[in-house]
C-alpha positions as CSV (number, residue, x, y, z in Angstrom):
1,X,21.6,-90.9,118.8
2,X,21.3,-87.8,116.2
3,X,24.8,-86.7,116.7
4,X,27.0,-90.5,115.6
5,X,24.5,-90.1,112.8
6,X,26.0,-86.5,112.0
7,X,29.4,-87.3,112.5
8,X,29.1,-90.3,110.1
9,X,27.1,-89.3,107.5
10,X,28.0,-85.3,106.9
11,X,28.2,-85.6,103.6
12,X,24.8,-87.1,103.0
13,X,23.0,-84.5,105.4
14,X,25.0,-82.0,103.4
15,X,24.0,-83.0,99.9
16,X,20.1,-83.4,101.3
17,X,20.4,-79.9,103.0
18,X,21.7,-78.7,99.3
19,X,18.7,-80.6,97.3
20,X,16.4,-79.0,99.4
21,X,17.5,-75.5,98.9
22,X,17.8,-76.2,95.5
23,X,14.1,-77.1,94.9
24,X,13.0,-74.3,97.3
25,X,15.0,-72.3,94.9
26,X,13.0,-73.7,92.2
27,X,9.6,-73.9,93.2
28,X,9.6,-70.4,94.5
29,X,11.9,-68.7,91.7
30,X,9.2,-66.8,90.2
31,X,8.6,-65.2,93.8
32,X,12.0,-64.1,93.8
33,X,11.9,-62.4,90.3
34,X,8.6,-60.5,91.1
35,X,10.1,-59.0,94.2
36,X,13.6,-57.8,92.3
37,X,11.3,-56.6,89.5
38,X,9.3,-54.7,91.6
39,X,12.5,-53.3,93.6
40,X,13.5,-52.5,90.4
41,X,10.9,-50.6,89.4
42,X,10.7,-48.8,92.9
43,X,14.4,-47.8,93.0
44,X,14.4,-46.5,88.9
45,X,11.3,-43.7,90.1
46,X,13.5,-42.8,93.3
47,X,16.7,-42.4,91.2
48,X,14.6,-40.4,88.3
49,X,16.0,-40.6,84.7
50,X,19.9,-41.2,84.2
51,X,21.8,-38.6,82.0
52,X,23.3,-40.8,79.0
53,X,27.0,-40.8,79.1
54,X,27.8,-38.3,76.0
55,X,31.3,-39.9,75.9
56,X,30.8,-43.2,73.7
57,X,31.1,-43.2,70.5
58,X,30.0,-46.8,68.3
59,X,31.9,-47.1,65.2
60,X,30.3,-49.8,62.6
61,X,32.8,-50.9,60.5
62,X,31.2,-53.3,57.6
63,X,33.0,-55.1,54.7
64,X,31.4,-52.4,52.4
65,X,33.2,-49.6,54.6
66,X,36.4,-51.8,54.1
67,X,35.8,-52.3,50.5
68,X,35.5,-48.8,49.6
69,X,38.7,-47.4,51.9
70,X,40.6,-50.4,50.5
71,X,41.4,-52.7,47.3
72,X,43.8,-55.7,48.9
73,X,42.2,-57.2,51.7
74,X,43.3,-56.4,55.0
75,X,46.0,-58.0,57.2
76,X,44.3,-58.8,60.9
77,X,46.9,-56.8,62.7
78,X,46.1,-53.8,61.1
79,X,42.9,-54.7,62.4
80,X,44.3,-54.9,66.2
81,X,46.4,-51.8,65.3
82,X,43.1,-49.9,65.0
83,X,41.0,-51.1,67.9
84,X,44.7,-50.2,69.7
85,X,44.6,-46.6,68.7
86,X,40.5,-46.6,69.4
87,X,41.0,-47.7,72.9
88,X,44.4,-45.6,73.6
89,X,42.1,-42.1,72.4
90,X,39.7,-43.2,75.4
């Protein structure tokens, strides 16, 4: 009896199989982030303290910076011009 009732209606014991993970999903979701928090934690005092990456360099460039280098405003391809050399020097 079970399996006509499988072959015709896959779809529907599909999408009920998929609702029900869904809400198990839901109603234990905090469970889930306590255990990878904790992991988490665990894994960071095994590993110890990473060494920064002394390679990266952030360059803030403001409309006052632009102001002061330049009197006419400045054309957006100069803009991709620079970001182009920035990336090409890494």
């Amino acid at each position: 009896m079970i399996k006509p009732i499988a072959r015709n209606n896959k779809f529907f014991i599909k999408s009920v199989l998929i609702i029900a993970a869904i809400s198990v999903l839901f109603l234990f979701g905090g469970i889930n982030r306590t255990i990878n928090s904790t992991i988490e934690q665990i894994l960071s005092v095994a590993r110890g303290e990473l060494v920064p990456d002394t390679n990266i360099v952030i360059v803030d460039i403001n409309k006052n910076d632009i102001d002061k280098i330049t009197l006419p405003p400045i054309n957006k391809n100069y803009f991709a011009l620079l970001i182009n050399s920035l990336q090409k020097t890494v």
